[in-house]
C-alpha positions as CSV (number, residue, x, y, z in Angstrom):
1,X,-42.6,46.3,40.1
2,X,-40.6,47.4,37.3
3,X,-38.0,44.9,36.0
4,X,-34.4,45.0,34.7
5,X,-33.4,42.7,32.0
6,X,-31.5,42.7,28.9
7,X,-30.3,46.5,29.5
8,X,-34.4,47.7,29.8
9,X,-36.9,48.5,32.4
10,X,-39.6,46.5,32.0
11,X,-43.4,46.1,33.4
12,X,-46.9,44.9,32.5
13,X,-49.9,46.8,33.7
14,X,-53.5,45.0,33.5
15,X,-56.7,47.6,33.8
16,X,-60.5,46.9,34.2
17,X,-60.8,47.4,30.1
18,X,-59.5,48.2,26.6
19,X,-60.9,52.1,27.6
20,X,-59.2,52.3,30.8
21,X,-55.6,50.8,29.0
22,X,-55.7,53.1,26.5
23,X,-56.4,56.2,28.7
24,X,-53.2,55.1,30.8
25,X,-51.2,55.2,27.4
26,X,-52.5,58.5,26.5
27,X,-51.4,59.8,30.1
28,X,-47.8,58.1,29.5
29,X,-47.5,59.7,26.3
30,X,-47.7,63.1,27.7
31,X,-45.1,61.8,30.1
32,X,-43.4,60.8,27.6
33,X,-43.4,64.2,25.1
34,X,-42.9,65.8,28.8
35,X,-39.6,64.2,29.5
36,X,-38.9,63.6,25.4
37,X,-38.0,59.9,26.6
38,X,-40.4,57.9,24.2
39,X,-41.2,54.0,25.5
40,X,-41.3,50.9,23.7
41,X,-44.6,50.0,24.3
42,X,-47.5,47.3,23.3
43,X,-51.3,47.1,24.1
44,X,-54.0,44.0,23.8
45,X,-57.0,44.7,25.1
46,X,-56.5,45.3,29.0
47,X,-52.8,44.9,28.8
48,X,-49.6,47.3,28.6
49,X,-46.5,46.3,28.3
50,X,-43.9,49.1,28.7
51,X,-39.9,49.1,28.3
52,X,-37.8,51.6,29.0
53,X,-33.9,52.4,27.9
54,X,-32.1,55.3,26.8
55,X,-31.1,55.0,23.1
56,X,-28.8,57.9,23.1
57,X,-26.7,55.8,26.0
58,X,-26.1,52.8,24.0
59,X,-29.4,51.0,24.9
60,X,-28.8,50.9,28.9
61,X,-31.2,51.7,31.8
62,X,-29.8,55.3,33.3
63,X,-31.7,57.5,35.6
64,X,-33.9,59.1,32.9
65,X,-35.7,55.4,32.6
66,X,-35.8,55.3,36.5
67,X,-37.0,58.7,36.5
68,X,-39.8,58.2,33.5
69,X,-40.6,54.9,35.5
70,X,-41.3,56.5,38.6
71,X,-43.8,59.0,37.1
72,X,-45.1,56.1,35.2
73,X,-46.3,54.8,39.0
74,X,-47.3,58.3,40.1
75,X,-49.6,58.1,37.8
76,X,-51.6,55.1,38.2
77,X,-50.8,55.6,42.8
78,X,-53.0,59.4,42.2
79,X,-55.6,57.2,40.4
């Protein structure tokens, strides 16, 4: 479940492996270049931590992070 705090979306995803993390990021970069909304992200080993805000707004969750979320989840529900 994505999270709001401190004017960001914000959710941890854990995978099987460093291999399967790192595919997920490469999937939510394309997303990402898709929508040209870029996340704030971090990866160690298994673990992804994603934020989400739009800078152009101020720095505030609006419906292009809710929107980028949601095909965040798409991704990893058609998986």
């Amino acid at each position: 479940m994505w999270i709001e705090q401190d004017n960001k979306l914000k959710k941890q995803f854990q995978f099987k492996d460093f291999r399967q993390a790192f595919a997920f990021m490469t999937q939510v970069a394309l997303l990402a270049e898709k929508y040209d909304h870029h996340p704030w992200w971090a990866n160690v080993y298994n673990k992804v931590e994603i934020e989400l805000c739009t800078h152009d707004a101020g720095n505030i969750v609006t419906d292009k992070d809710r929107k980028l979320a949601q095909e965040i989840d798409n991704l990893l529900a058609s998986q």
